[in-house]
C-alpha positions as CSV (number, residue, x, y, z in Angstrom):
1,X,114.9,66.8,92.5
2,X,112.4,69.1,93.6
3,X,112.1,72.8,93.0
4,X,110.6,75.1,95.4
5,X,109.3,78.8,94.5
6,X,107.5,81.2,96.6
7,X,105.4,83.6,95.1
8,X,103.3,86.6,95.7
9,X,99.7,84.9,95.6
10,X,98.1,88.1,94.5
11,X,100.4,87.3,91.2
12,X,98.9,83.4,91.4
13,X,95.3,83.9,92.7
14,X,94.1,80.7,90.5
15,X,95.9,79.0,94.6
16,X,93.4,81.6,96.6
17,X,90.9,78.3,97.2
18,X,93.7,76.3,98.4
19,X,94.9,78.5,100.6
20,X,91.4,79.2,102.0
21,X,90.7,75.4,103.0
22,X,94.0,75.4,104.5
23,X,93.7,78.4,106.8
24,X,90.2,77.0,107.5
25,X,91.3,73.4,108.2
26,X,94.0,74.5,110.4
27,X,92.7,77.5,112.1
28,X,88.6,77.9,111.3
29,X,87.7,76.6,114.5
30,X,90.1,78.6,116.9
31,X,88.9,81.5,115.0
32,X,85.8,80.5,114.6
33,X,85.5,81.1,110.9
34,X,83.3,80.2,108.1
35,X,84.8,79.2,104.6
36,X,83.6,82.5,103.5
37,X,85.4,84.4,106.6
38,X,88.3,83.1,105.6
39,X,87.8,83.8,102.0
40,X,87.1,87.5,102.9
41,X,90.4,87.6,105.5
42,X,92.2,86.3,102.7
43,X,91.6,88.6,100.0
44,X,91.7,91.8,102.2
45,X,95.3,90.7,102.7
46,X,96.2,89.4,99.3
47,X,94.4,92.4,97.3
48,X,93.0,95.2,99.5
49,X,95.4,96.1,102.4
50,X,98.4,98.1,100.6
51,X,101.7,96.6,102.6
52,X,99.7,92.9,103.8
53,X,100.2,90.5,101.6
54,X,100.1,86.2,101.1
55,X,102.7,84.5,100.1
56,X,102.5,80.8,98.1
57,X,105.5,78.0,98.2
58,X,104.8,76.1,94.9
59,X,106.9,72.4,94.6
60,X,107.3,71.1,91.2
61,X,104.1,73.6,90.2
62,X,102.1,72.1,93.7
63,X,101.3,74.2,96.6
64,X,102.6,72.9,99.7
65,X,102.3,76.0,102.0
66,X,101.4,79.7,103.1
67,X,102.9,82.5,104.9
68,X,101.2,85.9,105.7
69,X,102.2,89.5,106.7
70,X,99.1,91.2,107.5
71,X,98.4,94.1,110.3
72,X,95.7,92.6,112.8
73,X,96.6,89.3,114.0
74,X,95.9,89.6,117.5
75,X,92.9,92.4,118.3
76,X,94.3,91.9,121.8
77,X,97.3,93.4,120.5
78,X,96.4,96.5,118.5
79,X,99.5,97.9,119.3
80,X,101.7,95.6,117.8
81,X,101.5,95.4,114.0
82,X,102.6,93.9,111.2
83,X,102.4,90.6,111.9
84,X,103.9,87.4,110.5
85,X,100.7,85.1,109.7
86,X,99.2,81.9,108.4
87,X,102.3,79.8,108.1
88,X,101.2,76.4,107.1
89,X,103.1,73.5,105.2
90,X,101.3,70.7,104.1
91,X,101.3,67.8,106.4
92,X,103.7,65.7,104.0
93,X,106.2,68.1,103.3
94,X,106.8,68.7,107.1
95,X,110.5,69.4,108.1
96,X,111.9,69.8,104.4
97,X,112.8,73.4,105.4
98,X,109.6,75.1,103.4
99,X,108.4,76.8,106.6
100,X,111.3,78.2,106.9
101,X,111.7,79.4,103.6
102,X,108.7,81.0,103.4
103,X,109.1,83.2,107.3
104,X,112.5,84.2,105.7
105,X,110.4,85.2,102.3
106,X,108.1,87.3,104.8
107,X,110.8,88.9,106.6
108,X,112.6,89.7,103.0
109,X,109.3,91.5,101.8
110,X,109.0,93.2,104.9
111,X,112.4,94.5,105.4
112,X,111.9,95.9,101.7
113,X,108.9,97.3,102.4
114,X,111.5,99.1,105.0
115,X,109.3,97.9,108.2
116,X,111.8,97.5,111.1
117,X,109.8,95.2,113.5
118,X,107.4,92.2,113.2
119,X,105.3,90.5,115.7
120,X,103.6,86.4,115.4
121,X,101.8,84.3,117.8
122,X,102.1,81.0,118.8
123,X,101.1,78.0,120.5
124,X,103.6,75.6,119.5
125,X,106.4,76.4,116.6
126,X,108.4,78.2,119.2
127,X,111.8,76.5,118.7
128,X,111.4,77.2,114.4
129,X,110.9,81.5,115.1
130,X,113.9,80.9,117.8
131,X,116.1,79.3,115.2
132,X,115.5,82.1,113.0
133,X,116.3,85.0,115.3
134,X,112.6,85.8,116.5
135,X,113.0,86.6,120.4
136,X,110.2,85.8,123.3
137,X,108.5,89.7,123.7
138,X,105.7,87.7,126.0
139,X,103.6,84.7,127.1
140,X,99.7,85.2,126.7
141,X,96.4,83.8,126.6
142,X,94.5,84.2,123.3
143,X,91.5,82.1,122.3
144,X,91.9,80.0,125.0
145,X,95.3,78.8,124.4
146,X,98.5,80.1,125.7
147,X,100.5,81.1,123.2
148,X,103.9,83.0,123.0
149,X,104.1,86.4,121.4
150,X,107.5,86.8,119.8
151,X,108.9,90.0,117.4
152,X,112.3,90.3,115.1
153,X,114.1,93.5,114.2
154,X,114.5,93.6,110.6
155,X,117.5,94.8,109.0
156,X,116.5,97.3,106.6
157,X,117.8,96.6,103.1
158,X,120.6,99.4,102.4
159,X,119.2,102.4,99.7
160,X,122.0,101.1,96.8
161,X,119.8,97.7,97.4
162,X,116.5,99.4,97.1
163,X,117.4,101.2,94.2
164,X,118.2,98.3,92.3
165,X,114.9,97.2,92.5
C-alpha cells in the first residue's frame, strides 16, 4: 500500500537536486535553461520570494513529483500572477492521481495565503486543470508552442478556518 505526502520543499531541501533535474529534463530546453538556471529559479521560489513556494509529493519516502506557485511564469503575461507552476510526476507514477493531488495542494496553500485567482499555462494537460475546475481564460503562443492559458477562483478559506491555524 503506498503512502503519498506532499510537503513544503523549503521544509525538505535535501529533494532541491531532484527537483532541479526534473524541471531541467522536462522543461530546460523550452526555456532554455542551464542546470544552474534552474537551480537559481528554484531557490528564489522555494526560499527567497515570500508567498512562491515548491511543493514535493514523497511515495513511501521517494519523490515522484513537483508542483509550483510562483509569480512570473509567463513574462508575456505580467499582468496575470500567481501562477500554478512546474507540475511534474515521474514517468512511472503517471495517472495514479499524484498530479492531481499536488494542483489541489497548490490551490489549498494559495487559498490560505487568501489569494483569490491563479493563472497556468499549458500545452497539453488541458483536460486534468478542466477536471479540476480551472476554466479556458485564452489560447496563446509562448516559446513557440501554443499553449492554453487557464485561471481558477479560489475560495478563500473562512476566518474561524484561518484562525485555527
Amino acid at each position: 500500500m503506498s503512502n503519498l505526502t506532499i510537503h513544503n520543499l523549503a521544509d525538505v531541501p535535501k529533494y532541491i537536486s531532484i527537483v532541479v533535474s526534473w524541471l531541467n529534463e522536462e522543461w530546460g530546453t523550452i526555456k532554455n535553461e542551464s542546470i544552474d538556471q534552474t537551480l537559481a529559479y528554484l531557490s528564489r521560489n522555494t526560499f527567497e520570494n515570500p508567498g512562491a513556494f515548491v511543493l514535493i509529493a514523497l511515495e513511501n519516502g521517494s519523490p515522484v513529483g513537483t508542483a509550483s506557485l510562483v509569480f512570473d511564469d509567463m513574462p508575456t503575461r505580467p499582468e496575470l500572477s500567481p501562477w500554478l507552476a512546474d507540475v511534474y510526476v515521474v514517468k512511472t507514477e503517471r495517472k495514479n492521481g499524484i498530479g492531481r493531488k499536488l494542483v489541489e495542494a497548490v490551490e489549498a496553500e494559495a487559498s490560505r495565503l487568501t489569494l483569490s485567482k491563479i493563472y497556468l499555462f499549458t500545452a497539453s494537460n488541458t483536460a486534468l486543470y478542466e477536471l479540476l475546475g480551472w476554466q479556458l481564460l485564452e489560447r496563446a503562443e509562448y516559446r513557440g508552442e501554443q499553449v492554453r492559458i487557464m485561471t481558477k477562483t479560489l475560495d478563500a478559506m473562512s476566518k474561524r478556518e484561518q484562525g485555527q491555524r
